[in-house]
SERO-4910 file (N, C-alpha, C, O; in steps of 0.05 Angstrom, whole numbers):
BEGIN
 pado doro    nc1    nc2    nc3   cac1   cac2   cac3    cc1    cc2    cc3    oc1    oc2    oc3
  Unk    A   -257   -286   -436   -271   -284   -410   -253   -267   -391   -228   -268   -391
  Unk    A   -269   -251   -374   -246   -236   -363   -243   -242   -332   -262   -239   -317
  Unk    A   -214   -252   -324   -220   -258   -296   -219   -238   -276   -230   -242   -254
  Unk    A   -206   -214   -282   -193   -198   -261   -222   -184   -250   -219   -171   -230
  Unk    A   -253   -185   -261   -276   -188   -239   -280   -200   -220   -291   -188   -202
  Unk    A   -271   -231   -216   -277   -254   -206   -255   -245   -187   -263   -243   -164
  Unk    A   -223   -239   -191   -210   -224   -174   -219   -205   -153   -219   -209   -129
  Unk    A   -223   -190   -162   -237   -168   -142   -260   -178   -131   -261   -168   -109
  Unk    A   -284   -196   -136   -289   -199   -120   -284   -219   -105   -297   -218    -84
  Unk    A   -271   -235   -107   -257   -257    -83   -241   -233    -65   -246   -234    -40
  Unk    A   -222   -210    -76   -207   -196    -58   -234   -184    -43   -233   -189    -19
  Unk    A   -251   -175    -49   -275   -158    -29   -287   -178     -9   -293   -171     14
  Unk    A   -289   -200    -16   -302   -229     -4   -282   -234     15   -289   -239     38
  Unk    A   -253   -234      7   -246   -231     24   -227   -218     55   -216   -228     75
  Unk    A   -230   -191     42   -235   -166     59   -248   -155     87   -244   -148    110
  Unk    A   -270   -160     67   -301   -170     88   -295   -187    109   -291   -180    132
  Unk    A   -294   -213     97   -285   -225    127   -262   -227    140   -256   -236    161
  Unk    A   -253   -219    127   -217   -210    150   -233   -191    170   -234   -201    192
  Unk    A   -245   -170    167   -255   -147    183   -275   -161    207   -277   -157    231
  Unk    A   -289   -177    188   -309   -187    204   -294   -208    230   -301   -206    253
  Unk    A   -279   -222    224   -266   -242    241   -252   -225    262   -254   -228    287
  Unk    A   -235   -204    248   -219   -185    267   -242   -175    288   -233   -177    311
  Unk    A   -260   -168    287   -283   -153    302   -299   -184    323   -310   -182    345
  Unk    A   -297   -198    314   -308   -212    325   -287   -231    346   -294   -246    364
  Unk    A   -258   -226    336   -246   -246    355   -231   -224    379   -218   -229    399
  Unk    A   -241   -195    367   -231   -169    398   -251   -171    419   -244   -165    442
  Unk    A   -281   -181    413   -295   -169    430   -293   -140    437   -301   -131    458
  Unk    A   -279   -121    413   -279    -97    417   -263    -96    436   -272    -87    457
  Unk    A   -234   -105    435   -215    -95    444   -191    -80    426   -198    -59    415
  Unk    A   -168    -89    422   -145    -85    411   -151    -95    384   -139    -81    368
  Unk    A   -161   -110    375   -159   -126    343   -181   -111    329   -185   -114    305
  Unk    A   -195    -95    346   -224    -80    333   -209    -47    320   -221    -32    305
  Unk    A   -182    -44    330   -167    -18    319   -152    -33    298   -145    -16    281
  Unk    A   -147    -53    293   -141    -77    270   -147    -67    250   -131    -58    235
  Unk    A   -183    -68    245   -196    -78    232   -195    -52    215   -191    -52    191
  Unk    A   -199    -26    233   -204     -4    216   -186      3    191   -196      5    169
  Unk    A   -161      5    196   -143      7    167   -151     -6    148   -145      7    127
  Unk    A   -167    -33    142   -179    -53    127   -210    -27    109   -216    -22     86
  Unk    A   -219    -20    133   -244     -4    125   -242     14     98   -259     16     80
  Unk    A   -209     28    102   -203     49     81   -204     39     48   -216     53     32
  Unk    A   -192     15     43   -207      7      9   -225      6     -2   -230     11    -26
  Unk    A   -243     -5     24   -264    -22     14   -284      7    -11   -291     -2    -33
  Unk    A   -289     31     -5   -304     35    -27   -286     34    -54   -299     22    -71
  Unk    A   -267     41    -60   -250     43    -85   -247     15    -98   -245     15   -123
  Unk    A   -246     -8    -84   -246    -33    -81   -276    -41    -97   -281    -52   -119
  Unk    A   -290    -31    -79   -324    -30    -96   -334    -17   -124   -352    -22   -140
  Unk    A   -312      4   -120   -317     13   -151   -303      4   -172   -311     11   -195
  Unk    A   -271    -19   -167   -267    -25   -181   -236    -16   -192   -224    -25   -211
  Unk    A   -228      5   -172   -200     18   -182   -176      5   -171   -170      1   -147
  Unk    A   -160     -1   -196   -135     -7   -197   -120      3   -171   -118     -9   -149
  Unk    A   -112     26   -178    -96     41   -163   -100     33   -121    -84     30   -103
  Unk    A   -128     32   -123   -140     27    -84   -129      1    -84   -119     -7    -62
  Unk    A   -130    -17   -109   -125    -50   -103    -92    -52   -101    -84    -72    -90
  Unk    A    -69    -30   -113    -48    -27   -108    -36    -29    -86    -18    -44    -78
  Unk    A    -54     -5    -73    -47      7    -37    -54    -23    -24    -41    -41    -14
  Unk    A    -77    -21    -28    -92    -48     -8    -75    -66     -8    -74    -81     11
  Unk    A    -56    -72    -31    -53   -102    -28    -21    -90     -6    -16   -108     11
  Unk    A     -4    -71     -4     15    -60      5      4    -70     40     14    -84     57
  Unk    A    -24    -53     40    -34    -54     63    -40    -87     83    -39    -92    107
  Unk    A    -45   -106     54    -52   -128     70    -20   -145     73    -20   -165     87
  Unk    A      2   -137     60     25   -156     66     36   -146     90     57   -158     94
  Unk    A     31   -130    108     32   -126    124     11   -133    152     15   -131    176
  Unk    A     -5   -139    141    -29   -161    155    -21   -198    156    -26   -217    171
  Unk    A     -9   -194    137      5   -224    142     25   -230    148     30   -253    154
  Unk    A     48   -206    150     73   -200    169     59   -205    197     65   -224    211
  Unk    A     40   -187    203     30   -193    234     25   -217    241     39   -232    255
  Unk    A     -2   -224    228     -9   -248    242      9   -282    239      5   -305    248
  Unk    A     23   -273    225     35   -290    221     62   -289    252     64   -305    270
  Unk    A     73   -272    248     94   -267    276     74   -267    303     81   -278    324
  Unk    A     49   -255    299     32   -265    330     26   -299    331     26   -310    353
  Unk    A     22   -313    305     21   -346    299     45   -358    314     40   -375    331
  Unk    A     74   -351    309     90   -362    326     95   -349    355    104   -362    374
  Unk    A     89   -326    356     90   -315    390     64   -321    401     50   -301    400
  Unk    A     54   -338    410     31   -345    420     22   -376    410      0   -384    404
  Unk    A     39   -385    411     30   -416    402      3   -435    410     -2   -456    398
  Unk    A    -11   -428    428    -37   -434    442    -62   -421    421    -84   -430    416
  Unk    A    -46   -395    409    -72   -388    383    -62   -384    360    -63   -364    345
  Unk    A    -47   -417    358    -34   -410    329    -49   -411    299    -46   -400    277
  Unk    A    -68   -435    312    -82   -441    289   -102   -420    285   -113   -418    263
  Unk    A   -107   -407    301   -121   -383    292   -115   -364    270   -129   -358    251
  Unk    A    -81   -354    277    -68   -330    272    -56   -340    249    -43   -323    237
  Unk    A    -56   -363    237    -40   -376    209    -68   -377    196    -68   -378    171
  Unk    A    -94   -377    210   -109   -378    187   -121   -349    180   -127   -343    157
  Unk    A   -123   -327    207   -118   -296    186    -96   -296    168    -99   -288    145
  Unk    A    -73   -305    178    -52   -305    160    -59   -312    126    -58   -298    106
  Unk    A    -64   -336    129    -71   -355    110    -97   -331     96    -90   -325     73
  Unk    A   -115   -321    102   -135   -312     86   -123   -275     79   -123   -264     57
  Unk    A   -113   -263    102    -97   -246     89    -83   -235     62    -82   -215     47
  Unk    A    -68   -274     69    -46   -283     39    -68   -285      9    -62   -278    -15
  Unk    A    -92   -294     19   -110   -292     -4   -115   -270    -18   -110   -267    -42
  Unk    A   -129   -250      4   -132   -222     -9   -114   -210    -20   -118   -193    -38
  Unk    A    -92   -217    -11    -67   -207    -21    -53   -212    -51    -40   -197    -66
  Unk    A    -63   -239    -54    -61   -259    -72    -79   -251   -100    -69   -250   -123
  Unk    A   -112   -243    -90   -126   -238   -108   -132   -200   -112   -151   -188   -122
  Unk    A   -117   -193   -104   -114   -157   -104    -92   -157   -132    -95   -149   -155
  Unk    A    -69   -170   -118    -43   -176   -148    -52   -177   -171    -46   -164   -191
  Unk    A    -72   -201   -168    -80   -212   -200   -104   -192   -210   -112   -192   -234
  Unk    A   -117   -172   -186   -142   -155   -204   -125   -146   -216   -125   -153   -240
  Unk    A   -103   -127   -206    -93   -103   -223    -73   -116   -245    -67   -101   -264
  Unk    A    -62   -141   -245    -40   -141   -272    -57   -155   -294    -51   -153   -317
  Unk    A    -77   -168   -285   -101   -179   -299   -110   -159   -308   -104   -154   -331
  Unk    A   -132   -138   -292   -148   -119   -300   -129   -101   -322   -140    -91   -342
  Unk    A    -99    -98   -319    -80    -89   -339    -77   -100   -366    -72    -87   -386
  Unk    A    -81   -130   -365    -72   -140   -388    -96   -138   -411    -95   -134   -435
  Unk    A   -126   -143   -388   -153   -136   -411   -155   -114   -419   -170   -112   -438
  Unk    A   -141    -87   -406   -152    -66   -417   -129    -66   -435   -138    -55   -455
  Unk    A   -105    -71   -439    -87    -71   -455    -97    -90   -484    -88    -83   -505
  Unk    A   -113   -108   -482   -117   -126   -508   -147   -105   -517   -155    -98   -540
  Unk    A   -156   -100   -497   -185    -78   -508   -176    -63   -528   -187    -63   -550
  Unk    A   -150    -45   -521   -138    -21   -538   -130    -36   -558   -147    -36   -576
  Unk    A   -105    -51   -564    -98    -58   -587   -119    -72   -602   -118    -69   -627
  Unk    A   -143    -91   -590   -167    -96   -605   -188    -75   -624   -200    -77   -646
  Unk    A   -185    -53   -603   -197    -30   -625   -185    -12   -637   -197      1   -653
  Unk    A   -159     -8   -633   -140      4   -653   -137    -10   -677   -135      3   -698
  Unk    A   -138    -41   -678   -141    -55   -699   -169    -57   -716   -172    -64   -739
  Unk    A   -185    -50   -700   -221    -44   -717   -208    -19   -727   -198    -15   -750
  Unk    A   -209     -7   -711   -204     31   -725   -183     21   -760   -191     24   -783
  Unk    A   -162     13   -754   -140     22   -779   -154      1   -798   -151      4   -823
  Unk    A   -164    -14   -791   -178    -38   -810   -202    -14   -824   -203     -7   -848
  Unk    A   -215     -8   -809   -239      5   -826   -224     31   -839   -228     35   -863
  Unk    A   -209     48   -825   -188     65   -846   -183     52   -870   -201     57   -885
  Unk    A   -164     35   -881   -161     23   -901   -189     10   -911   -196     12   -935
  Unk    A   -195      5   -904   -232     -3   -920   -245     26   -924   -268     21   -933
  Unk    A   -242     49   -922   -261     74   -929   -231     85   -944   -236    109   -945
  Unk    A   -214     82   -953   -196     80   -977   -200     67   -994   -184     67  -1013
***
């Protein structure tokens, strides 16, 4: 069964609402210029490439550097900013496991059909 699908889309799931929360807790102020750097994966993300889930995840440890240092400078909205934090850490979490996951199935794919291939070589001998 392959998980590194179920990865990506928990990381898109939750992407989405990082953006969405960011937009919704600016009122279109300062957290709404937040949100846009988030915008840039999402199609590569949708199609499924390694490489966007690389950057992205670069992109989101630095989303949880923030909100996490705004969580303790602002202690009145902490519980807010530990829980972007906290869902950040997720995406971050499930971006890791698409790509060394999505690595390891396509790695057992290859040696699975390299082994059909030399198997049926020696059977047409």
């Amino acid at each position: 069964m392959a998980l590194s699908p179920w990865c990506r889309r928990l990381a898109l799931g939750g992407l989405l609402l990082l953006i969405g929360l960011l937009l919704v807790e600016s009122g279109g102020g300062l957290a709404a210029l937040l949100a846009l750097p988030l915008l840039l994966p999402l199609p590569g993300l949708w199609r499924g490439r390694a490489y966007t889930a690389a950057w992205a995840s670069m992109l989101l440890a630095f989303y949880v550097a923030l909100f996490l240092s705004e969580g303790y400078a602002e202690p009145a909205r902490q519980l807010r900013h530990f829980g972007l934090a906290s869902l950040s850490a997720l995406v971050f979490v499930s971006l890791l496991l698409f790509v060394r996951l999505g690595a390891r199935e396509r790695q057992a794919l290859t040696a699975a059909s390299a082994s059909r291939t030399a198997g049926s070589d020696a059977d047409a001998r």
